[in-house]
C-alpha positions as CSV (number, residue, x, y, z in Angstrom):
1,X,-63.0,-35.9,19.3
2,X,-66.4,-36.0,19.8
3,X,-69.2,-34.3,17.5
4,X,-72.7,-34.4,17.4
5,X,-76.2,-33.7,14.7
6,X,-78.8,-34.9,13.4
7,X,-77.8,-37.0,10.3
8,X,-81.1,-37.3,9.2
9,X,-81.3,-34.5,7.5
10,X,-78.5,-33.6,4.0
11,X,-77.4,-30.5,6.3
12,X,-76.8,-32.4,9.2
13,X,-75.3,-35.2,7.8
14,X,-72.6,-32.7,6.2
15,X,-72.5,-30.7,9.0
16,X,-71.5,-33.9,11.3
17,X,-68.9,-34.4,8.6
18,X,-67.0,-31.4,8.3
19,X,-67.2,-30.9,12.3
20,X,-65.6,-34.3,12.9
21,X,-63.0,-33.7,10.2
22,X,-62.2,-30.0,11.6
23,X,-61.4,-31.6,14.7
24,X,-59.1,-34.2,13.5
25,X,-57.7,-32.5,11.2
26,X,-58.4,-33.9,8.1
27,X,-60.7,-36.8,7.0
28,X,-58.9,-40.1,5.4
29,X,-61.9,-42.7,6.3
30,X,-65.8,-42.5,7.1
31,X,-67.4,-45.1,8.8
32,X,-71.2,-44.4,8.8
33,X,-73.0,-46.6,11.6
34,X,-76.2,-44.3,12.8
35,X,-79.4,-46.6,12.2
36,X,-83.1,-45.8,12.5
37,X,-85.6,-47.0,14.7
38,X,-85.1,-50.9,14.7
39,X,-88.4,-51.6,16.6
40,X,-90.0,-54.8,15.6
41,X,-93.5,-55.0,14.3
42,X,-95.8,-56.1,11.1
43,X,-95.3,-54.1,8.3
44,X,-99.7,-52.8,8.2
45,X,-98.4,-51.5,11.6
46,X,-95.8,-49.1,10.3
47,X,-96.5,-45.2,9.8
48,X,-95.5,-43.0,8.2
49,X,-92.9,-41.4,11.0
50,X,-91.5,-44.9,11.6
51,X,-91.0,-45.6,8.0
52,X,-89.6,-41.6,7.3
53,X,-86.9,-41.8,10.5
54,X,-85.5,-45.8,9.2
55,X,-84.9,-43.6,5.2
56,X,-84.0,-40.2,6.6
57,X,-80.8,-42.0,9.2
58,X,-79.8,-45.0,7.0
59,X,-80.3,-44.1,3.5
60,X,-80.7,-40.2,3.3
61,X,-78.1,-39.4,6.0
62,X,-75.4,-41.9,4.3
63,X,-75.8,-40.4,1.0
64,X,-75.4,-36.9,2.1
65,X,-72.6,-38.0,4.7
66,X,-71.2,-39.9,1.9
67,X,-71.1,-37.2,-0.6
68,X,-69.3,-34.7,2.5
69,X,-67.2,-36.8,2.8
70,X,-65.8,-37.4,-0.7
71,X,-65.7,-33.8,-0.8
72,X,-63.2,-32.9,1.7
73,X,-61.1,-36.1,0.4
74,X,-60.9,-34.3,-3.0
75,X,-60.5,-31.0,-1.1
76,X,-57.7,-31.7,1.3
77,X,-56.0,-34.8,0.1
78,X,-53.7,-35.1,-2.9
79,X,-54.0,-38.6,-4.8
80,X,-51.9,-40.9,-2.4
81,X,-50.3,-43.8,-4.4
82,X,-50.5,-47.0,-2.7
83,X,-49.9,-50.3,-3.9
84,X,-49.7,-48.8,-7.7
85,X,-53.1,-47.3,-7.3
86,X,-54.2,-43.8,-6.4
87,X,-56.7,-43.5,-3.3
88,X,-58.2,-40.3,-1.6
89,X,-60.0,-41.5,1.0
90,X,-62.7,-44.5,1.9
91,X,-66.1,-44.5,2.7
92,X,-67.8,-47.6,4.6
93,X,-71.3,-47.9,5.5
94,X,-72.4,-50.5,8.6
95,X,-75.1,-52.0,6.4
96,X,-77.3,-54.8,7.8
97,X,-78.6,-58.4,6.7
98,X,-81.8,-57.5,7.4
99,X,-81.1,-55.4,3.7
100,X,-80.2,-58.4,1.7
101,X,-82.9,-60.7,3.2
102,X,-86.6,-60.2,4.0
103,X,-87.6,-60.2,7.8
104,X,-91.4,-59.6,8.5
105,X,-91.1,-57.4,11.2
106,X,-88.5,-54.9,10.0
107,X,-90.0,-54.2,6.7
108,X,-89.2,-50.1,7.2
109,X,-85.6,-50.7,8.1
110,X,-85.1,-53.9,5.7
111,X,-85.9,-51.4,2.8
112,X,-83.8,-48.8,4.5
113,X,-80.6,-50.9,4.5
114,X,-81.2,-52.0,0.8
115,X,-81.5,-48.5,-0.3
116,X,-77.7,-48.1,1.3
117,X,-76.6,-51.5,0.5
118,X,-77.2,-50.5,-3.2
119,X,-75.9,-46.9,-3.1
120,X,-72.8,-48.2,-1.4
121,X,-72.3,-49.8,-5.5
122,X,-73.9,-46.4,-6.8
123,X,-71.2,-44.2,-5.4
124,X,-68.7,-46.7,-5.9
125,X,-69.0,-46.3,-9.5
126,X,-69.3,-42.7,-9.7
127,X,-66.5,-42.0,-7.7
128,X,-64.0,-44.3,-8.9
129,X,-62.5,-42.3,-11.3
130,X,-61.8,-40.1,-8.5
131,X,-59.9,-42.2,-6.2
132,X,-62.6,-43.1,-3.4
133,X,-63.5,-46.4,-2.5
134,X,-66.9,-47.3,-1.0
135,X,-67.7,-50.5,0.9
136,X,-70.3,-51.9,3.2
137,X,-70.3,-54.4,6.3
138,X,-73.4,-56.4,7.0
139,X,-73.8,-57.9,10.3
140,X,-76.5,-60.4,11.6
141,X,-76.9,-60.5,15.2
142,X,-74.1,-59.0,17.1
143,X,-73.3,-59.8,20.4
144,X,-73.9,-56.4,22.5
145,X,-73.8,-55.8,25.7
146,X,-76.2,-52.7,25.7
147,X,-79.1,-54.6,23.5
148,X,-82.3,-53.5,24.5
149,X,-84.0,-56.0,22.2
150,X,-81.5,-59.2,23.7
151,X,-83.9,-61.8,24.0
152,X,-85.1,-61.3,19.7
153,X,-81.3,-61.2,19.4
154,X,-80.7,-64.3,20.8
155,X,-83.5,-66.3,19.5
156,X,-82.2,-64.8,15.8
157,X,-79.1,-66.1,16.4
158,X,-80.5,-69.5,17.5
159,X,-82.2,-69.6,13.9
160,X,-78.1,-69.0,11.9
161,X,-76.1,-71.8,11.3
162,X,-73.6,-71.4,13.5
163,X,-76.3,-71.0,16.3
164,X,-74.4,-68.1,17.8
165,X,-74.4,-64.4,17.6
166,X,-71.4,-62.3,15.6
167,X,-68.7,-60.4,18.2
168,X,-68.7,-56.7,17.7
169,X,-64.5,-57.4,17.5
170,X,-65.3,-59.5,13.9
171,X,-67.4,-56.4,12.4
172,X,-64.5,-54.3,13.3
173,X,-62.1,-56.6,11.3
174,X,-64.3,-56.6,8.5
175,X,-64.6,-52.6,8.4
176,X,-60.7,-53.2,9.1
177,X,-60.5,-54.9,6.0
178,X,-62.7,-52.4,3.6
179,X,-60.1,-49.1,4.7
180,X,-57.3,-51.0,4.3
181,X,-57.8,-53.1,1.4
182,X,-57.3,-50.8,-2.0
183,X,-58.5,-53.6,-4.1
184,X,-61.8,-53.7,-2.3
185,X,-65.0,-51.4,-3.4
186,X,-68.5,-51.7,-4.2
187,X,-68.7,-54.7,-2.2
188,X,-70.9,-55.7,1.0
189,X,-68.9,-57.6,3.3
190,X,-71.7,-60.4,5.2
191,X,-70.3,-60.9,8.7
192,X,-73.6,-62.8,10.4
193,X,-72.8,-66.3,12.0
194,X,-74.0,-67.5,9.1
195,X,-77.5,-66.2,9.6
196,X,-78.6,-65.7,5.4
197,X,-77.7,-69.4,5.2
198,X,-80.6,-70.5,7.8
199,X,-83.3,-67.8,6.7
């Protein structure tokens, strides 16, 4: 099912929520992968409407998504035991290197992804007690075939260790890991070629 809004905004960001649930039927997982404006340029060069859309997608939209999200967990889904422990549903937020290391030219959407690298431990906490688990998965430079920006992507992942860019197919088995694994929340999984290592 397909659904679509403007997560940039607390009302949108539920909205898209509840719409997507309604049409599967229910909501055990949410994956949240809309980014910003990922335009490269000095930081003096950003305004103020650059800098607003990287916050109101990445950070503001994940919270309130987020927070829809552990709403209809607790609203349609009884505590499921699994392993011993009790679960109602898992949240994971696509987070981004670029959060957990600083890259001149993306200072707007650097700071974004920090801001929902850290909530991703902030709701973590609060909602343990509850039964949902929240996780992250930072990629470096992935390996897309519709990249608009594929000659910076190539000459970042020239600069990683491993001197090769990260296959979409190994962020989705570390997103894999974060629904499945029950022992696994509050943490940032770094899938990036080894790209922190070299910057």
């Amino acid at each position: 099912a397909a659904v679509t809004g403007d997560v940039g905004t607390p009302r949108g960001a539920a909205t898209v929520v509840v719409a997507a649930a309604a049409a599967l039927g229910g909501l055990d997982a949410l994956v949240f992968a809309a980014s910003g404006p990922f335009v490269p340029r000095p930081p003096e060069d950003i305004d103020e409407t650059a800098w607003d859309a990287s916050f109101d997608i990445v950070a503001k939209g994940f919270f309130f998504a987020a927070c829809a999200a552990r709403d209809l967990f607790a609203g349609t889904h009884p505590p499921a035991a699994v392993d011993g422990g009790v679960g109602r549903g898992v949240i994971v937020a696509i987070t981004d290197c670029l959060g957990l290391q600083p890259w001149a030219n993306f200072a707007a959407h650097g700071a974004a992804k920090a801001a929902q690298i850290h909530l991703v431990k902030e709701l973590a906490r609060a909602w343990a007690g509850d039964g949902v688990r929240v996780c992250g998965v930072a990629p470096g430079p992935v390996d897309l075939e519709d990249d608009e920006h594929r000659a910076a992507t190539l000459r970042a992942a020239a600069e990683t260790s491993d001197k090769r860019l990260v296959k979409p197919a190994q962020v989705v088995a570390a997103v894999k890991l974060c629904l499945e694994n029950d022992g696994m929340t509050g943490a940032n999984v770094v899938v990036d070629a080894g790209s922190l290592l070299s910057s």
